[in-house]
N, C-alpha and C positions, 0 to 999 in steps of 0.2 A: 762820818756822816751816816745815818739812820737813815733806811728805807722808808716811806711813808705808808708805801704798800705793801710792808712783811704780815701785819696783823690781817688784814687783808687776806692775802694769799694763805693765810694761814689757818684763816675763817673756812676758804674754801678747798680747801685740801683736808682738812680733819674729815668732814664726810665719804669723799676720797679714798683714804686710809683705811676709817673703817670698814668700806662697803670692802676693798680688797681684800681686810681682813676677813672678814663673815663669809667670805666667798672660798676661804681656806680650810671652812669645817670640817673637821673629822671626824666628827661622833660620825659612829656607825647607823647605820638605818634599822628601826623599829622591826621586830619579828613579822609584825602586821604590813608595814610597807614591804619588805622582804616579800613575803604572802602572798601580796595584793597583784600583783603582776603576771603576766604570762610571760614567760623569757621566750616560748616558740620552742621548735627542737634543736637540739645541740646539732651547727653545722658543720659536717665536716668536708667540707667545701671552702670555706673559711679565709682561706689567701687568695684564691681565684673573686671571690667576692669582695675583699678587699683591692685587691686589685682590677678588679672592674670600677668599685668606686671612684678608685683616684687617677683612672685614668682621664677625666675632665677636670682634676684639680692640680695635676702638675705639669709644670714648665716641661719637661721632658721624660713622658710617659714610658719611650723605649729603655733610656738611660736609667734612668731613677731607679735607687737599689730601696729594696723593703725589705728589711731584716725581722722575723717574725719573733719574737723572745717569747711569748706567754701567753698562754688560754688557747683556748677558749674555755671562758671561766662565767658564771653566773656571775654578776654583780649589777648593784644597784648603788646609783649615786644620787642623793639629796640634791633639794634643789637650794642654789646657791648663789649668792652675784653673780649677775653674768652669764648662769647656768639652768637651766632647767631640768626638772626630774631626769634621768637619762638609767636605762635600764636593757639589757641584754645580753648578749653571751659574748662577752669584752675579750678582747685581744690586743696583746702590750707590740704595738711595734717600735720601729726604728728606721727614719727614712731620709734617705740622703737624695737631694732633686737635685738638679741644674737651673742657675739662674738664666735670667736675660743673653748673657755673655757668654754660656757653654763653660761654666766653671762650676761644677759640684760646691755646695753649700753648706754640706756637714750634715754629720747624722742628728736628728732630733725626734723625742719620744713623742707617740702618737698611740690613743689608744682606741679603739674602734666598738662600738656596738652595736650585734648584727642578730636581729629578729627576721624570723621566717624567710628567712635567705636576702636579706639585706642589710647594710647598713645603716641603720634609724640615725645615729647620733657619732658624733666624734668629738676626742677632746685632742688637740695638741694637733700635730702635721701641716701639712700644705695650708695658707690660706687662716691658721688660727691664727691668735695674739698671745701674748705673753702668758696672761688667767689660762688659757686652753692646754699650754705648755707645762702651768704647773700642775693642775690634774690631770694631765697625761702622768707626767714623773710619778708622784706619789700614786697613780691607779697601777703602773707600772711594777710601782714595791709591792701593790698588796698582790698583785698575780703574778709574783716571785722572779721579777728583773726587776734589778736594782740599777738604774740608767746613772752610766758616769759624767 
């Protein structure tokens, strides 16, 4: 027996697909977008700021481990499905919170960018979706943690 609503469902999924796809670009950004930004000064404060951050976005602020792997590094990311321009002096973490039930959840990459002493933008950790989790990973590879 044939679906009547496959072509259907299938109508409205191709847009879908693509947009997740287009959201996966990796061309690199332009010399001039590069350019165009002020990243602020390089902070070396950087965990403590991170950690101020998430201390209002995770289940258990005391518990929760943040493992710091990478940067702080210049980078800049296009803007993207889902995403918008995001630019600053990016730092690759990795953060295990506690659910609901006081059971750690596992480690997942998170990567952070932090202008003139704050964090503007984040992709992946606490509170992202899935899209946020994959440009975490891959922003991860390019500032040299390769997340398992």
């Amino acid at each position: 027996m044939r679906n009547a609503h496959a072509p259907v469902l299938a109508i409205l999924l191709l847009p879908a697909i693509a947009m997740l796809l287009g959201g996966c670009d990796t061309s690199p950004p332009t010399k001039e977008e590069r350019e165009s930004v002020n990243y602020g000064p390089k902070p070396d404060n950087y965990q403590q700021i991170i950690r101020d951050y998430l201390r209002n976005r995770l289940t258990d602020p005391t518990a929760a481990i943040i493992d710091f792997k990478a940067g702080p590094t210049q980078m800049y990311q296009k803007s993207a499905a889902g995403r918008d321009v995001q630019f600053g002096w990016a730092v690759c973490t990795m953060v295990n919170d506690k659910n609901t039930y006081g059971a750690f959840t596992g480690f997942s990459p998170a990567v952070y960018f932090i202008r003139n002493g704050k964090v503007e933008a984040a992709n992946g950790g606490p509170g992202d979706e899935l899209i946020g989790t994959r440009f975490a990973t891959r922003q991860c590879k390019e500032l040299g943690y390769v997340v398992p």
